[in-house]
Rosetta silent file (secondary structure, phi, psi, omega in degrees, C-alpha in Angstrom):
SEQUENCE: XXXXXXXXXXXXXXXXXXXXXXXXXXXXXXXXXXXXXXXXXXXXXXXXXXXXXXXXXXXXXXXXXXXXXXXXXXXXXXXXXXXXXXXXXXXXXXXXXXXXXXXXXXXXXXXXXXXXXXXXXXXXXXXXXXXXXXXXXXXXXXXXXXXXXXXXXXXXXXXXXXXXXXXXXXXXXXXXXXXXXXXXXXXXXXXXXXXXXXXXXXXXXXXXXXXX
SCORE:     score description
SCORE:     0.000 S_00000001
   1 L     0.000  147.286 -179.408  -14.864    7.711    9.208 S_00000001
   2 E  -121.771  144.773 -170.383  -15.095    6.634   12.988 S_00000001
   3 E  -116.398  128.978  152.249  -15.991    3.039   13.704 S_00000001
   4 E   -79.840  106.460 -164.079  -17.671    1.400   16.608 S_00000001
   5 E  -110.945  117.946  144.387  -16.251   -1.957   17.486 S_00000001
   6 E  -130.593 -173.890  151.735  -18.095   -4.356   19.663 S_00000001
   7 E   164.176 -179.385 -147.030  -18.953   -7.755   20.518 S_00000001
   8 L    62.947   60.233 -164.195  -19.902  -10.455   22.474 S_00000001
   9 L   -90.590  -50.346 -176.378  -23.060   -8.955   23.197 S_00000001
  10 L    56.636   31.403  165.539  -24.649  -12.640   24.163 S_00000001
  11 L    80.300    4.695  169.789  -27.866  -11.197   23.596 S_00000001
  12 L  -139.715  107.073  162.265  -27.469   -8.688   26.102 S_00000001
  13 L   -52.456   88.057 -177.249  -27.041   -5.619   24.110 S_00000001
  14 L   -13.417  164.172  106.908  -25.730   -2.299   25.082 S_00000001
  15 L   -14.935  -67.861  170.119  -28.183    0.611   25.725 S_00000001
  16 L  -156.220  126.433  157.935  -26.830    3.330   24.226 S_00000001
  17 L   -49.656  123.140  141.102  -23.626    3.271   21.671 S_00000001
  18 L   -30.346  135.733 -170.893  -21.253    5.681   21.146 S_00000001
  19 L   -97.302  153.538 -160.273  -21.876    7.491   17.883 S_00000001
  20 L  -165.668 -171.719  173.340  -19.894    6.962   14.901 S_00000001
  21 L   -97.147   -5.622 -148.080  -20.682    6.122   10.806 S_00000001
  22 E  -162.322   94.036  154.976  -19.907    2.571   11.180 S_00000001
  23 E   -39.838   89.702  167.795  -21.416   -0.358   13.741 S_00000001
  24 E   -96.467  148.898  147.155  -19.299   -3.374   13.582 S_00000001
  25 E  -148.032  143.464 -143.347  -19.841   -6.548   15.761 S_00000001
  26 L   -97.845    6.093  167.450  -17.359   -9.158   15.788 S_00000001
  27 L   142.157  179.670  178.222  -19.483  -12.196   16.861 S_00000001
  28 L    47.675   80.956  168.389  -21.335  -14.079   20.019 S_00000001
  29 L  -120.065   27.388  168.806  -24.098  -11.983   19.228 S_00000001
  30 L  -152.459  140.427 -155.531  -26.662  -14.675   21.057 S_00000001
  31 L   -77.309  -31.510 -171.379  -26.050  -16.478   24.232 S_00000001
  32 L  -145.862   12.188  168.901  -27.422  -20.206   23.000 S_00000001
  33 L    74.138    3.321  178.033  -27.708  -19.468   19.273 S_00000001
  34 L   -55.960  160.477 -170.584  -31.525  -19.657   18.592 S_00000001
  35 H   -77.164  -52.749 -164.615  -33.385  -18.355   15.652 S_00000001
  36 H   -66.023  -34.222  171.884  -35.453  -15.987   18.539 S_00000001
  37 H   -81.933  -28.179  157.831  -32.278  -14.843   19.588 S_00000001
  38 H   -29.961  -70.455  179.798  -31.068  -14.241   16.228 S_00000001
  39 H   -47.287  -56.791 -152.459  -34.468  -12.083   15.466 S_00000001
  40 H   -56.578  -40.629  160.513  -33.878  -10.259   18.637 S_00000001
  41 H   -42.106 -139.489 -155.963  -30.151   -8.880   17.594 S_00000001
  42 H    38.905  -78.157 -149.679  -31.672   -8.008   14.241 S_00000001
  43 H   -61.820  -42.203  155.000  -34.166   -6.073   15.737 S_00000001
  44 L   -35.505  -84.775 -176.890  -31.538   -4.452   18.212 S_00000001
  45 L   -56.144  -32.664 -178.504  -28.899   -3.958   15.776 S_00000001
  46 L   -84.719    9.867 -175.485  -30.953   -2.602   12.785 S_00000001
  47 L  -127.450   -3.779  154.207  -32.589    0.709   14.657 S_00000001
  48 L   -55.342  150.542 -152.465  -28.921    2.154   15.815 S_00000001
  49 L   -99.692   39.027 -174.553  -28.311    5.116   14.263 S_00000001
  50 L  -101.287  143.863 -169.163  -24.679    4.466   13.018 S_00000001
  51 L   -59.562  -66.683  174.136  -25.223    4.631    8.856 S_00000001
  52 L  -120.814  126.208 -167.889  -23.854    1.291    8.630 S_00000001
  53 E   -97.898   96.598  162.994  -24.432   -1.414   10.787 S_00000001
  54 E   -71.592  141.062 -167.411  -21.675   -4.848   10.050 S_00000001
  55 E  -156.752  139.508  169.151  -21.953   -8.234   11.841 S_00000001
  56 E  -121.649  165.468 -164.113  -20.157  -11.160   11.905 S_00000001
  57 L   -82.193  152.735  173.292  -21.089  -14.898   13.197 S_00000001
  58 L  -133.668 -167.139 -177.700  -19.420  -16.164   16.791 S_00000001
  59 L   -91.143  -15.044 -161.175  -19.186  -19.845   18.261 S_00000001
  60 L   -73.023  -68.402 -159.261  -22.445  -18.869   20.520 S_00000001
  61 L   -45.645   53.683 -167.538  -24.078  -18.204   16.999 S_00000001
  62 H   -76.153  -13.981 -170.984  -24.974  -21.954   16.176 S_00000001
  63 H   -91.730  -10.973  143.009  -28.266  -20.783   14.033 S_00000001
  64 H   -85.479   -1.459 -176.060  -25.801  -19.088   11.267 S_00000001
  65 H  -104.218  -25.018  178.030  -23.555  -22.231   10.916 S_00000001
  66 L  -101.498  -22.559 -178.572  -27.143  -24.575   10.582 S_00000001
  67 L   -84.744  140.383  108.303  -29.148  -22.266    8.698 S_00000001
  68 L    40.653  109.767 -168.190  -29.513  -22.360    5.215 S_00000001
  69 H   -91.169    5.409 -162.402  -27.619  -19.402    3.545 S_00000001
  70 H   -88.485  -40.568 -178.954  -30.505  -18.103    1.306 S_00000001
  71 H   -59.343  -30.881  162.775  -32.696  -18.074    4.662 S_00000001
  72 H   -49.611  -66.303 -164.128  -30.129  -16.230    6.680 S_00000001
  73 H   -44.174  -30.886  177.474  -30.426  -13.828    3.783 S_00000001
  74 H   -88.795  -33.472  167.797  -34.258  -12.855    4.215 S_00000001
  75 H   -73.679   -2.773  169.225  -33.756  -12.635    7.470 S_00000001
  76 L   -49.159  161.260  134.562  -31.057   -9.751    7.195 S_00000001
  77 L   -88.512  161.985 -168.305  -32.600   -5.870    7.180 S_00000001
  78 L   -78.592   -1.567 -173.082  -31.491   -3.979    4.289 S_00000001
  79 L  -109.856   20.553 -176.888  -29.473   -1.447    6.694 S_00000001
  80 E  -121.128  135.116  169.686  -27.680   -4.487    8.006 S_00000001
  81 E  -124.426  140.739 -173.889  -24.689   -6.300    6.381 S_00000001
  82 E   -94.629  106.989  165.731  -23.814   -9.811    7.212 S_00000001
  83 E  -104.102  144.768  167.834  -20.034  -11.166    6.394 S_00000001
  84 L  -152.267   99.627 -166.844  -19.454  -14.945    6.791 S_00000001
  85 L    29.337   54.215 -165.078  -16.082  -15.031    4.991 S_00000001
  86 E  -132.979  155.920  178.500  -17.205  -12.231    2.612 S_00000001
  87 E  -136.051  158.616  167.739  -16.098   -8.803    2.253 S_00000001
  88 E  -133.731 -177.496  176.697  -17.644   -5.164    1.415 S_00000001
  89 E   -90.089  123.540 -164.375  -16.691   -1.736    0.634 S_00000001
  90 E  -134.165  104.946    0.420  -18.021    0.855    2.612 S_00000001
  91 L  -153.742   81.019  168.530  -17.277    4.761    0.810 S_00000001
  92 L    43.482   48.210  139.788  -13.914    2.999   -0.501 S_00000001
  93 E  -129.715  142.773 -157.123  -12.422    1.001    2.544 S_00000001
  94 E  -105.607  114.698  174.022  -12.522   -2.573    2.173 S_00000001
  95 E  -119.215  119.949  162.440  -13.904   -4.698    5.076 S_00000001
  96 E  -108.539  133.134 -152.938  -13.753   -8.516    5.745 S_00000001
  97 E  -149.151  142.396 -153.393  -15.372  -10.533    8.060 S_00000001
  98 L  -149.319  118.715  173.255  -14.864  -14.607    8.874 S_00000001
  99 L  -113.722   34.154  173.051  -16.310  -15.796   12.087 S_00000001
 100 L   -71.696  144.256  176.664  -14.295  -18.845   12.062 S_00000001
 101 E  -111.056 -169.197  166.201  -12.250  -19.724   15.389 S_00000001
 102 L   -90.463 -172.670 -166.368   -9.706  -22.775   15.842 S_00000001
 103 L   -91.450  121.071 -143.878  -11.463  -25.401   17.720 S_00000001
 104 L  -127.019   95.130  170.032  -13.118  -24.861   20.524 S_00000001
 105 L    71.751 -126.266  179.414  -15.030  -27.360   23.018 S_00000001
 106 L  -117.924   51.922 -160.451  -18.197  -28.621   20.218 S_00000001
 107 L  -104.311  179.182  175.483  -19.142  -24.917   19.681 S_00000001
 108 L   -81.377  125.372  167.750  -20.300  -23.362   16.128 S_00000001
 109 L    77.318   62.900  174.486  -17.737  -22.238   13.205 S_00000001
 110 E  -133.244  143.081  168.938  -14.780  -24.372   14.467 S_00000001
 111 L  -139.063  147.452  158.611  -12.249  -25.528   12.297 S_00000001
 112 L   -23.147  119.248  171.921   -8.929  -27.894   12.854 S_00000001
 113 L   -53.286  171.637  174.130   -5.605  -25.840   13.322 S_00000001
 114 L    90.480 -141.101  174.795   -3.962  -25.970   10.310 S_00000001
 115 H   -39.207  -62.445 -169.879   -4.860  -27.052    7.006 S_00000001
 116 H   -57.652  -25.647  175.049   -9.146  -26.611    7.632 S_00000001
 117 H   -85.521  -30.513  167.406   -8.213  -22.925    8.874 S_00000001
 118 H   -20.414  -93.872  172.180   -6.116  -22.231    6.772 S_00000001
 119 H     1.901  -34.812 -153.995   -8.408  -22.196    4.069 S_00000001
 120 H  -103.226  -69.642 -179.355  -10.569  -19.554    5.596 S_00000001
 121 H   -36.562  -13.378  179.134   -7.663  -17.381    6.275 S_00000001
 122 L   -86.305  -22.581  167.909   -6.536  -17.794    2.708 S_00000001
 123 L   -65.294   -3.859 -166.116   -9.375  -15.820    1.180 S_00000001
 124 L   -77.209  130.727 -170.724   -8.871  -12.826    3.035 S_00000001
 125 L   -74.808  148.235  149.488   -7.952  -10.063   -0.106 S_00000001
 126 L   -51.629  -25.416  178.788   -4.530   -8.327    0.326 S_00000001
 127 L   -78.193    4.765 -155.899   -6.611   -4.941    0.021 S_00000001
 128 L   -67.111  133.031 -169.289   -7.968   -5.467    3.482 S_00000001
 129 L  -105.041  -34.712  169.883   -8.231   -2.079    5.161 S_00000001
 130 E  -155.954  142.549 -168.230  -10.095   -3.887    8.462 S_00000001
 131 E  -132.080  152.576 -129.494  -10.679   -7.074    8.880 S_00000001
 132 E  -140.631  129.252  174.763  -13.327   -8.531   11.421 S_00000001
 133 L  -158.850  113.753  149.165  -12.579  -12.317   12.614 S_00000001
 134 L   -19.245  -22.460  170.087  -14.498  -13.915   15.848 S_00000001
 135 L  -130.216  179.896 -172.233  -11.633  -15.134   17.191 S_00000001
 136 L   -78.543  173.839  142.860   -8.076  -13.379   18.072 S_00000001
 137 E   -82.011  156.358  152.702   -4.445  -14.143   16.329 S_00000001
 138 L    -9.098  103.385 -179.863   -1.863  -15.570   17.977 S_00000001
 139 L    39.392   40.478  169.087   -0.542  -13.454   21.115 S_00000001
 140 E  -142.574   94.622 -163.898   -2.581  -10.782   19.894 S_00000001
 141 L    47.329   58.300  156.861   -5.326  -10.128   23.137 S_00000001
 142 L  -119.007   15.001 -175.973   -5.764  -13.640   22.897 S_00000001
 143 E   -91.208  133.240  158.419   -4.636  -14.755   26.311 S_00000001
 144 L  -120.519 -166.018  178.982   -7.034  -15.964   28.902 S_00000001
 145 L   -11.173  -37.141 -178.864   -7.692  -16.247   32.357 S_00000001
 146 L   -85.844  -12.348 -177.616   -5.397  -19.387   32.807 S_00000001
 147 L   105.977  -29.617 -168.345   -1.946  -17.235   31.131 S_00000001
 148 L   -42.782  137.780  120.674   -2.913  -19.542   28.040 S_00000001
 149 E   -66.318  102.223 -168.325   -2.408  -18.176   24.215 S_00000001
 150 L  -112.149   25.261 -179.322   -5.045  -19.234   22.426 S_00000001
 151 L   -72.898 -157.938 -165.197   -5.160  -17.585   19.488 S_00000001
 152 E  -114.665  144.446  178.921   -4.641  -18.809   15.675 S_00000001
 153 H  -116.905  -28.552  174.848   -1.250  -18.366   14.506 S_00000001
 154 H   -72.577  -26.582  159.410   -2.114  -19.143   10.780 S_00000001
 155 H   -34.661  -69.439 -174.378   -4.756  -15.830   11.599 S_00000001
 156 H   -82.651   -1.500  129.788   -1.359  -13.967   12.130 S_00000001
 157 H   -37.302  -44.529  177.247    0.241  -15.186    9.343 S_00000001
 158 H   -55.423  -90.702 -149.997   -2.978  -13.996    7.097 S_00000001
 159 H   -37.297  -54.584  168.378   -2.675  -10.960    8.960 S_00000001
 160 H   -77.405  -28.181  156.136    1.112   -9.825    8.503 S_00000001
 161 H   -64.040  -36.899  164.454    0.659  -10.919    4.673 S_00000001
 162 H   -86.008  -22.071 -179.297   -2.610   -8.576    4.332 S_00000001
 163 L    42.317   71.236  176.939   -1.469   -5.978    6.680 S_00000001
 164 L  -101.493  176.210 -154.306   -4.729   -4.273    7.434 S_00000001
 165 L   -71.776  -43.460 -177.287   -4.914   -1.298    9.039 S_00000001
 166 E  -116.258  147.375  159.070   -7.322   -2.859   11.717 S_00000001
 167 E  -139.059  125.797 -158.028   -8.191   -5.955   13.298 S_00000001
 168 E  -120.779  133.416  175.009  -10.981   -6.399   15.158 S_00000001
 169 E  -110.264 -159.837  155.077  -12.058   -9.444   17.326 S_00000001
 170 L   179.782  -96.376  173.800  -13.560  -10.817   20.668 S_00000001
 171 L    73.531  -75.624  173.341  -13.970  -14.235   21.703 S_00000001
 172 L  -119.285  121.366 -166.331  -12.142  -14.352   25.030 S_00000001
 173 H   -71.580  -44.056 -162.001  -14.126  -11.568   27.011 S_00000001
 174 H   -75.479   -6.220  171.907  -10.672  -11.183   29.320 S_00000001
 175 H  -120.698   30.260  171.424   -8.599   -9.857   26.977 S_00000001
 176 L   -43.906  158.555 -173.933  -10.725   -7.257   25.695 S_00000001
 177 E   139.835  155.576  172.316   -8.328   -4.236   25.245 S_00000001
 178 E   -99.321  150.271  144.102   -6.088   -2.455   21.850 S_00000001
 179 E  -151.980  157.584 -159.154   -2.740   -3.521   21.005 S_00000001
 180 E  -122.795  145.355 -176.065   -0.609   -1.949   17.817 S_00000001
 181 E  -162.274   96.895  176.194    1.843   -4.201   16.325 S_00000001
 182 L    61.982  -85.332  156.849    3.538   -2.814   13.314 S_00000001
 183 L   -89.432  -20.459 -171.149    0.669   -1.345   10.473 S_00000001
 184 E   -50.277   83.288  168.892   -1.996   -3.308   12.574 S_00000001
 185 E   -67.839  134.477 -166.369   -4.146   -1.840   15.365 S_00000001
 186 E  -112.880  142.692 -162.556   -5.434   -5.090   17.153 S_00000001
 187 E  -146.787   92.200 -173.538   -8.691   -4.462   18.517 S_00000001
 188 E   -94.472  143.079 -119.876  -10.393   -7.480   20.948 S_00000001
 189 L  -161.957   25.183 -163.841  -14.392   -5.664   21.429 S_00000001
 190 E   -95.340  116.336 -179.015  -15.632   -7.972   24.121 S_00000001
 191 L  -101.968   14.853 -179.825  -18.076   -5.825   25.554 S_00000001
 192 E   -81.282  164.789  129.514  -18.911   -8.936   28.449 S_00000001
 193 L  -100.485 -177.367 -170.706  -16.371   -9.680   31.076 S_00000001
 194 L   -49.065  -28.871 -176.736  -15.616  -13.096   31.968 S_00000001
 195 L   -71.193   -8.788 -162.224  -18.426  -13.130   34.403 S_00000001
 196 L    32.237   74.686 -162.082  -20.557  -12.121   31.036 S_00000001
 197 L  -130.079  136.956  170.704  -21.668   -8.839   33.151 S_00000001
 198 E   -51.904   90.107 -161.412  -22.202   -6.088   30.473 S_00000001
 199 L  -135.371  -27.733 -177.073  -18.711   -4.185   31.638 S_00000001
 200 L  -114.619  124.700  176.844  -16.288   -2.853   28.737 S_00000001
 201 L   -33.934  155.097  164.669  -16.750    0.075   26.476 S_00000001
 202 L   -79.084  175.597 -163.501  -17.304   -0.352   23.083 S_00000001
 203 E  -138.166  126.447 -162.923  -14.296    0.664   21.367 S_00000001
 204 E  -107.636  129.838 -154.833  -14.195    3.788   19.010 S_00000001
 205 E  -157.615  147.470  178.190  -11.242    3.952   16.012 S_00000001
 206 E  -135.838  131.494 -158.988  -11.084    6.429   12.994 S_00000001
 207 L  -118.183  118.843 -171.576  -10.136    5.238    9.361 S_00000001
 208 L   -81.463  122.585  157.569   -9.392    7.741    6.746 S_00000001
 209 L     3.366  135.548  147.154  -11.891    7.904    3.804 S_00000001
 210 L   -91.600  133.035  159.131  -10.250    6.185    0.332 S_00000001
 211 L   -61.631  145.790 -150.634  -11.189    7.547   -2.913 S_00000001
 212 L   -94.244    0.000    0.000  -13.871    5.838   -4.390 S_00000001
């Protein structure tokens, strides 16, 4: 199957995709988190013509961390799937998606290193074939601008215990970019640069079929 990974869209939404079976977007996918910006991905994201279109929550995203979860739910389209530390199956590879980050200024879907992240990271199944998390791991395309690592190191702990095939982020726009680190492909999807000027390719990756 070939997968389109993007993200950090901020509400300003590519044009035209690459084509593929399978539309991920790893988070930030509104600039100040409003229910109108909300609607307007939806409306975006639900008429690309990739079969299935995935989405996860970002720190941007404050009106999925305040809303309600049955109301989020009506507001889905049925050709859209929503993870908030949930996972699905898609024609027998198993995808999970968490759009918690470690803590970050006062921003939405921050938790405490340590113990409070933990938590999130501990649900992640062992079966994960790609797993979808808003912010990076630990010194994996998590550095930014300043030389800083800021990624989660209990993330790469999850990560080297589940060993999925993929990991796909975004978060810090500057280290968009692959990197492979043992079964892992590392995949940061920031299609902003720092300047949040529409600038980096979506990023295209092919995952062999499982039997169902």
């Amino acid at each position: 199957m070939t997968f389109v990974a993007i993200s950090d869209t901020h509400n300003k939404h590519p044009e035209h995709l690459p084509h593929g079976d399978v539309l991920i977007h790893a988070g930030d996918v509104t600039s100040k988190g409003s229910e109108a910006q909300v609607y307007h991905f939806l409306e975006w994201f639900s008429v690309q013509p990739h079969q299935y279109k995935v989405f996860i929550a970002g720190n941007h995203d404050f009106y999925f961390e305040n809303t309600k979860p049955e109301i989020i739910a009506k507001m889905i389209p049925e050709n859209v799937i929503y993870l908030n530390d949930s996972g699905v199956t898609i024609e027998g590879i198993k995808i999970w998606g968490s759009p918690i980050q470690p803590w970050f200024y006062d921003w939405a879907f921050n938790r405490r290193r340590g113990t409070d992240i933990r938590k999130h990271w501990d649900l992640i199944p062992n079966d994960t074939d790609i797993l979808i998390t808003h912010g990076p791991a630990y010194m994996r395309l998590d550095k930014t601008v300043s030389g800083q690592n800021v990624g989660c190191m209990d993330l790469l702990t999850a990560i080297r215990r589940t060993q999925p095939q993929f990991h796909i982020c975004g978060h810090i726009h500057e280290a968009y970019g692959v990197q492979k680190d043992g079964l892992t492909t590392y995949i940061n999807a920031s299609v902003l640069n720092l300047r949040y000027e529409l600038m980096n390719k979506p990023i295209v990756f092919e995952v062999e079929r499982r039997t169902v």
